[in-house]
N, C-alpha and C positions, 0 to 999 in steps of 0.2 A: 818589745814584749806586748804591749798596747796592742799593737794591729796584730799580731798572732790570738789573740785573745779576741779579736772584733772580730775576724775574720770566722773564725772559729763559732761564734754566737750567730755569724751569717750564715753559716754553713747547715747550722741546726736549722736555724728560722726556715732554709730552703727547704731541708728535707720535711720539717715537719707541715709544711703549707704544701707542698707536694704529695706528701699521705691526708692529707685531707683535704683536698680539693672535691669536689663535686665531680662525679664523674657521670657524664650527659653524655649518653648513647649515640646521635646521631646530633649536630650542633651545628648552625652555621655562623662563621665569626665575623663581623663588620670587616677586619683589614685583611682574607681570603676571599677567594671566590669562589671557593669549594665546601662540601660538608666537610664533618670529622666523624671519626666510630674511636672508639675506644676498645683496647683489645681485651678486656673485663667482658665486653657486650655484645662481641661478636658475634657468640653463638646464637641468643636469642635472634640477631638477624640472619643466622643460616636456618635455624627452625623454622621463623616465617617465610624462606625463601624469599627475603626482601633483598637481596643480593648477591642475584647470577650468576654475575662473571667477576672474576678478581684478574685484575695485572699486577703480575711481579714484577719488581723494576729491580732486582737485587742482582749480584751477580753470580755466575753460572758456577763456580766455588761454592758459596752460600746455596744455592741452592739444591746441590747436589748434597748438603751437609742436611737441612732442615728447611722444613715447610706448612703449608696448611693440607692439611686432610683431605681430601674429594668429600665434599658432604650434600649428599643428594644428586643432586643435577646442577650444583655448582661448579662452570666453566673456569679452570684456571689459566690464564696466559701468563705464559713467560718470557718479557722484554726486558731484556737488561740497558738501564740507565748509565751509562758509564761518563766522567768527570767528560767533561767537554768535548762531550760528542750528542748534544741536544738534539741536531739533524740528523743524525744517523737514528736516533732513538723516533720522533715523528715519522721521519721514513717507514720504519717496522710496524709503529702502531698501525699505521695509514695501508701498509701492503698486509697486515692480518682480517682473512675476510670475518673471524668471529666479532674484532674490533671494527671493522667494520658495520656489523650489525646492531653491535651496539650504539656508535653514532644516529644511525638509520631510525632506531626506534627511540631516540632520545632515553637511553636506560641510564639511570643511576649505576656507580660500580664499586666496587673498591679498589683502590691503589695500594697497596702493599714494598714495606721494607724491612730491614733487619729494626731500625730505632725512629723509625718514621722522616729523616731529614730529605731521603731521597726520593720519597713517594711525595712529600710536600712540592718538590721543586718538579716531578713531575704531571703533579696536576695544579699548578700555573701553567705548565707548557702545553697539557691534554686542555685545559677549561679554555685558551686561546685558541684552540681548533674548532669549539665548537663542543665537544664533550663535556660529561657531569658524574666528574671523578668524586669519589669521598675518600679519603685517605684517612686510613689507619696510623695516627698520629703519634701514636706512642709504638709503632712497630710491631713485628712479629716477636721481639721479644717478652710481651706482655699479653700474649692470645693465651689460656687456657690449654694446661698441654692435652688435655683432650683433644682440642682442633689441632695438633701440631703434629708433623709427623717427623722422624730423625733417619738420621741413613743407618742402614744394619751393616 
């Protein structure tokens, strides 16, 4: 009864240290090698157009389900990350000429998923190419549904 009860008081501690955490816009963390965005803050970076292109690493289910908006001249690419197929996933980046131009010009981008775990492990894989991924760490599920769009 003890640990249902401990447990229980950990459970709260988490939620409520997770609603109140600081939420910093654009972050870089000593043990990543990448930024972060937060999906609260996106939009003021699609107003300033501080971030052109987004890649979606979600899968092609997901993505025919729900997404981000076209907002301005914001390039969306769509590669899907699938569980242990990392080479197949570099291949696509590497043969898309828009990703392409992004390495070219050294641009900042965003990585995108449904809860951020995939877009994370995608840009350790993008940042060893040479790329400068920022991943949306808390996923699409936390964008403002203004930016979001859903299937009809």
């Amino acid at each position: 009864m003890l640990y249902i009860f401990m447990g229980g008081i950990l459970c709260l501690l988490f939620v409520y240290l997770r609603r109140v955490k600081p939420q910093m816009p654009l972050m870089r963390h000593e043990n990543v090698p990448y930024g972060s965005l937060t999906g609260r803050s996106i939009g003021r970076f699609f107003a300033e157009n501080k971030i052109p292109y987004v890649l979606d690493v979600r899968m092609d289910d997901e993505i025919r389900t729900w997404g981000l908006k076209h907002t301005g001249s914001t390039v969306i690419v769509y590669i899907p990350l699938k569980q242990d197929r990392e080479k197949a996933f570099l291949h696509d980046v590497l043969a898309d000429s828009r990703m392409q131009t992004v390495l070219e010009e050294k641009r900042e981008f965003l990585v995108m998923c449904a809860a951020g775990a995939r877009s994370a492990h995608a840009c350790i894989l993008l940042k060893e190419l040479g790329f400068n991924p920022i991943n949306l760490y808390d996923g699409l599920a936390q964008v403002p549904q203004e930016f979001v769009r859903t299937a009809r």
